[in-house]
N, C-alpha and C positions, 0 to 999 in steps of 0.2 A: 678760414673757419673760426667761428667763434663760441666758445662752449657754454652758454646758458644757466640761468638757477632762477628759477621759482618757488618761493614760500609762502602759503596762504594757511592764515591762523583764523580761528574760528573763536570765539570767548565764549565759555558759555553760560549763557546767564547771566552777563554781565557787562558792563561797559568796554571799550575798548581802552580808554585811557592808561587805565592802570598796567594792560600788557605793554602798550606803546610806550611809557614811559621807562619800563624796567628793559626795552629792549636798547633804547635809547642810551640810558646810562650804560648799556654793557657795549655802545659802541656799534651797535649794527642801524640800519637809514629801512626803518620798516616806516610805510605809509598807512593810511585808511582809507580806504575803497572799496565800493560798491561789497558793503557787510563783512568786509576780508581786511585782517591786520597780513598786509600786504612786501614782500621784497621782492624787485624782480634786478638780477644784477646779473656780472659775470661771476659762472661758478667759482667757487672758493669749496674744496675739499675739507669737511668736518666741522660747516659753519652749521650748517642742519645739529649738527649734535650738541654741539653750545645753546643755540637757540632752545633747544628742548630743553638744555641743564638751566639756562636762566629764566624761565619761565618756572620749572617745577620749585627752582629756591623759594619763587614769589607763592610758592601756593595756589598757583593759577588751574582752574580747570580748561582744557582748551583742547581740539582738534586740528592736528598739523595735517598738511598737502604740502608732497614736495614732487617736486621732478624740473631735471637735468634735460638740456634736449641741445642740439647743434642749430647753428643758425651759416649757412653755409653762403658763399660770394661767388661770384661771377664764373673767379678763376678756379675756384673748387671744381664748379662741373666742368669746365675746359680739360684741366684736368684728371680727371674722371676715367677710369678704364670701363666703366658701365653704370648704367643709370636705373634707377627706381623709377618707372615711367607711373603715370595715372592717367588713366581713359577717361573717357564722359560717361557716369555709372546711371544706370539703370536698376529700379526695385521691382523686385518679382517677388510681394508676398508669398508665401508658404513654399517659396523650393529653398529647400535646407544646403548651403552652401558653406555653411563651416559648424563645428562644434565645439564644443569645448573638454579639456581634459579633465576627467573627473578627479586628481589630485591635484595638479598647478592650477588650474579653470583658466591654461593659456588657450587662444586660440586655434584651433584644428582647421585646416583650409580642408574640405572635403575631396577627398580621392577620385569621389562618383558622385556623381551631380543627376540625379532623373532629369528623363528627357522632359524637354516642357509639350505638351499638346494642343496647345493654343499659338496663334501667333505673337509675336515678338514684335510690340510697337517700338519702333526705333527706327532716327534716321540716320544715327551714327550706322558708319561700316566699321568700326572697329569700337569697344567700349564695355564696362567692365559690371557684372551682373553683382547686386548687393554689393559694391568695395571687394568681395572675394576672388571672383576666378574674368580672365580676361577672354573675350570673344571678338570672334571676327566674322564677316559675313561670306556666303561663301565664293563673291567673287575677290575678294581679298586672300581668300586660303587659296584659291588658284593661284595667282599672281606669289605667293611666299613659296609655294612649292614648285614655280619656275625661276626664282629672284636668284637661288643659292644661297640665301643667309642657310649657318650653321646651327643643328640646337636646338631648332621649332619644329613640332610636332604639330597641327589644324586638323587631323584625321576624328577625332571625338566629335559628333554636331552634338549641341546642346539643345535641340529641336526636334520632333519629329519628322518634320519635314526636308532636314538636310541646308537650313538655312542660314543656319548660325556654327561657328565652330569653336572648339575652346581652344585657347592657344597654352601650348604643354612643354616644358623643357624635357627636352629626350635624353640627358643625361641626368644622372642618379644627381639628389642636392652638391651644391656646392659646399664644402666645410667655410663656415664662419670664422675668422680666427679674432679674438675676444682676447683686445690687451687689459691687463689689470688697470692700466689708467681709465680704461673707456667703463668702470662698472664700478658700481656704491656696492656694497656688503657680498659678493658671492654664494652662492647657495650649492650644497649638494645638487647634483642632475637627481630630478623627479623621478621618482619609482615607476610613476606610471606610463607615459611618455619619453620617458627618457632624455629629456632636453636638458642643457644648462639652465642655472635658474640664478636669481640673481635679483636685488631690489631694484635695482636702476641699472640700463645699458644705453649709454647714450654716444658712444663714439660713430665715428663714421662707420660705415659698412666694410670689412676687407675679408677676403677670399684667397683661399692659397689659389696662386694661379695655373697651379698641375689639374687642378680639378675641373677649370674652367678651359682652357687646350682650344683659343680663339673663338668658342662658341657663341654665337649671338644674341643665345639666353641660358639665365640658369637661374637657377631655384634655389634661394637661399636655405641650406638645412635647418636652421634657427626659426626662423619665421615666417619659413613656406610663402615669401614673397620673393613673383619674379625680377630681376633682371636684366634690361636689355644692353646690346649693344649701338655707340653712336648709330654703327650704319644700319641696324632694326631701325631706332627714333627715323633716321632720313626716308626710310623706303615707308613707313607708317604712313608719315605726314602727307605723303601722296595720295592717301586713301579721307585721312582722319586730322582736323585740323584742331580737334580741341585736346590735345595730347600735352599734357606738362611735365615738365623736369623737377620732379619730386627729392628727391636725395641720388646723392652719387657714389659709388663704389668703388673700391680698390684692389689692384693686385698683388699678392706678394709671394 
């Protein structure tokens, strides 16, 4: 695993050269691309705050973007105790599938999802509505409710018609556990929502493993994304062939 940094500087109102050179002198390898005084390297903890201090010295007016992200290898998912899967998604203008919170404006994955009353174009059997909630069709909810995987719930259709099912972790979230190295600034948990907050979290995924107890999916408490396990991915694949290994999770 290799831990990532992106900084993209915006001038404004002005040339690029004169940031690029004062960033230059203080020792850091920013480029100019496409409209963006540009770094993209491996993280370095509290180069972000430099960059900002040698920029305001110069008097510069300017707009920073930053974000930290994981870039994960081979043997990461091998070894992997569960995986962030991603379907072949499908948009259904107007059915409301997540919210946001009105004090962090994180995202809310919706609890209740209205039924839809139309048909459902799709020739996935398995695949995920708006990026939000994941569905299966219901000869696939047959086949998981005789497989034995642990932890899936298919009983909600997302359909009037009984066609489609949303796939549910039947246990309560899993706890996230959030090392101080995996997080830029820490934030009070929001008043409203009550989640940790935080400017950047970019470590890998880990989950106390008491909470997870061999199940084959589960719900991250943090960011209400599920989970699977390898042997979910193998038994999927037999339905769903466009299924990818998105980020991978740990136990501890």
């Amino acid at each position: 695993m290799k831990v990532r940094e992106r900084i993209k500087i915006v001038v404004n109102d002005a040339p690029p050269e004169p940031c690029l050179d004062a960033l230059k002198k203080a020792g850091f390898s920013f480029r100019f691309e496409l409209g963006y005084v540009l770094l993209d390297d491996t993280f370095e903890r509290g180069r972000i705050d430099r960059v900002r201090e040698t920029l305001l010295k110069k008097g510069l007016e300017f707009e920073i973007f930053h974000s930290v992200f994981c870039e994960y290898s081979k043997i990461d998912f091998e070894r992997a105790d569960l995986l962030f899967l991603t379907f072949p998604e499908i948009e259904i203008p107007g059915l409301t599938t997540h919210t946001q919170c009105a004090s962090c404006r994180r995202t809310l994955i919706a609890n209740h999802v209205d039924s839809i009353d139309s048909e459902i174009e799709t020739t996935h059997a398995i695949f995920s509505i708006n990026g939000d909630i994941d569905v299966v069709n219901s000869n696939v909810r047959k086949a998981i409710e005789a497989s034995g995987l642990r932890g899936i719930d298919c009983s909600e259709p997302v359909d009037t018609i009984g066609q489609y099912y949303r796939l549910r972790a039947t246990q309560s979230p899993a706890r996230r556990v959030i090392l101080a190295e995996d997080v830029i600034n820490p934030l009070p948990e929001c008043s409203e929502c009550g989640r940790p907050m935080y400017e950047i979290l970019f470590g890998p995924s880990r989950f106390h493993r008491s909470d997870c107890n061999g199940m084959d999916m589960i719900e991250d408490s943090l960011l209400q994304i599920p989970f699977y396990s390898r042997k979910a991915l193998q038994f999927f694949k037999k339905f769903e062939r466009g299924i990818k290994e998105h980020e991978p999770a740990y136990l501890q």
